[in-house]
Every structure is written in C-alpha cells, then in structure tokens.
C-alpha positions as CSV (number, residue, x, y, z in Angstrom):
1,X,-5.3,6.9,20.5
2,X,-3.3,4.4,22.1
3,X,0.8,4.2,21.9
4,X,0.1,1.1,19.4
5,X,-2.0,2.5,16.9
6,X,0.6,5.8,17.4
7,X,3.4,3.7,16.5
8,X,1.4,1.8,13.6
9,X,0.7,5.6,12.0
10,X,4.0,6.6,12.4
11,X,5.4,3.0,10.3
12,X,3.1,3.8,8.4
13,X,3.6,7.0,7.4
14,X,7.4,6.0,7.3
15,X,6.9,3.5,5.4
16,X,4.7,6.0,2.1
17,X,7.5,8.7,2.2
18,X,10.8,5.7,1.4
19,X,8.8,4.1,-0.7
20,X,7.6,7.7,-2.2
21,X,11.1,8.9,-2.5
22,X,12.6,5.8,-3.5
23,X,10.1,5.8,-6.5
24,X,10.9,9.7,-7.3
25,X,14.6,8.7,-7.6
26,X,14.0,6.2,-9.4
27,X,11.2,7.5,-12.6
28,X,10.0,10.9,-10.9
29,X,6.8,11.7,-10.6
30,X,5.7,8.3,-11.8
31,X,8.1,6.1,-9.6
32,X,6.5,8.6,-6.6
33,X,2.8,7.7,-7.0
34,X,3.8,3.9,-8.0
35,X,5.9,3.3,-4.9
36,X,2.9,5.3,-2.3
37,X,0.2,2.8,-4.3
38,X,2.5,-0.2,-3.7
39,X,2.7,0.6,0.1
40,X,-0.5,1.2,0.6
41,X,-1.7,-1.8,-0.8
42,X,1.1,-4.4,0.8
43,X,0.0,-2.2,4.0
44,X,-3.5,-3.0,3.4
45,X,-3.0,-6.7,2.7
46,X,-0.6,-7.6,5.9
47,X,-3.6,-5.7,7.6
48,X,-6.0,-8.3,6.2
49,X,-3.7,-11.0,7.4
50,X,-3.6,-10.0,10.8
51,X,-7.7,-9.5,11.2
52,X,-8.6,-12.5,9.3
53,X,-7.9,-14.6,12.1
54,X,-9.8,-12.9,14.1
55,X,-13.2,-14.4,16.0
56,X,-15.4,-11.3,15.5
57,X,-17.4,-10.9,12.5
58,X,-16.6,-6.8,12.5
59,X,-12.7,-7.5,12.2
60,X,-13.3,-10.2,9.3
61,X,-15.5,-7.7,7.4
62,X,-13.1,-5.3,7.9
63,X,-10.1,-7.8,6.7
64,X,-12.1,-8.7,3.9
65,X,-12.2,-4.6,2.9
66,X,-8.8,-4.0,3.9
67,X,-7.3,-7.1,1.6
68,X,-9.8,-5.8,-1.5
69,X,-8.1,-2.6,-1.3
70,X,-4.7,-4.1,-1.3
71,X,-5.8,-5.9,-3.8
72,X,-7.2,-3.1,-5.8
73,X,-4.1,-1.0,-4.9
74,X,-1.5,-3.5,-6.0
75,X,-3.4,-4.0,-8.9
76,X,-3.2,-0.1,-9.7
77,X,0.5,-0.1,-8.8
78,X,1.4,-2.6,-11.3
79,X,-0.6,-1.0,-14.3
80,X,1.3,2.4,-13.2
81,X,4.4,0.4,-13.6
82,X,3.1,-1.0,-16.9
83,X,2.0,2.6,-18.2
84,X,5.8,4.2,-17.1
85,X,7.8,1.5,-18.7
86,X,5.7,1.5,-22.3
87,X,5.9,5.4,-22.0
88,X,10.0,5.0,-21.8
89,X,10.3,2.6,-24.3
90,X,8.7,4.5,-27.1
C-alpha cells in the first residue's frame, strides 16, 4: 500500500467517525447511520469525479460504479433523514 492510498484510508476513516458522531449528537442512533451513509456516498461521488477523467476504460467503469453508489448512498441518507424527522414529528 502506498503512503497515498495510506493517507486516503486514514481521511477516510476520519472523515465516517465526525460525521458518525456529529450525527449521534445530533438524533442518536439515527443521526449516526445518516451522517456514515452521507460520507460514504459524497466520498464515493468526489471518487467518481476524480476517475471520470481518466483515459483508461477500467478507471471509468470503476467511476461509473463508484458515482452509482454515491448515488445510491446519498439517496439512502436522505430517506434516513426523511424517516427520523416524520418519526419526531408524530
């Protein structure tokens, strides 16, 4: 493993337990699995960015994969969200 993809795993990994915590603090449990889904899938998606420039046919395929999962993941984050906020208004 090289130092770059080292220091990409350790952003990334940063990155999931803020946005973790920061969605405990915020609805618990809940605000938790929202905020990991959210980074995930904006980690995902800037991922896509960067290989979707890319000449080689392997990287596009894989931006194409990593930017459905964002997708997918954002997607999930924002129904979460939709679920937690209906369950505190009633």
């Amino acid at each position: 493993m090289t130092p770059e993809h080292r220091r990409g795993a350790a952003t990334a990994l940063l990155v999931a337990a803020g946005s973790s915590a920061a969605g405990a603090a915020v609805a618990g449990f809940s605000g938790a699995l929202i905020g990991l889904t959210l980074s995930g899938g904006i980690r995902n998606a800037a991922r896509a960015g960067q290989l979707w420039h890319s000449e080689d046919p392997k990287q596009r395929t894989e931006a194409s994969r990593s930017g459905m999962m964002g997708l997918i993941e954002i997607g999930l984050a924002g129904y979460f969200v939709y679920r937690v906020v209906r369950t505190s208004d009633e």
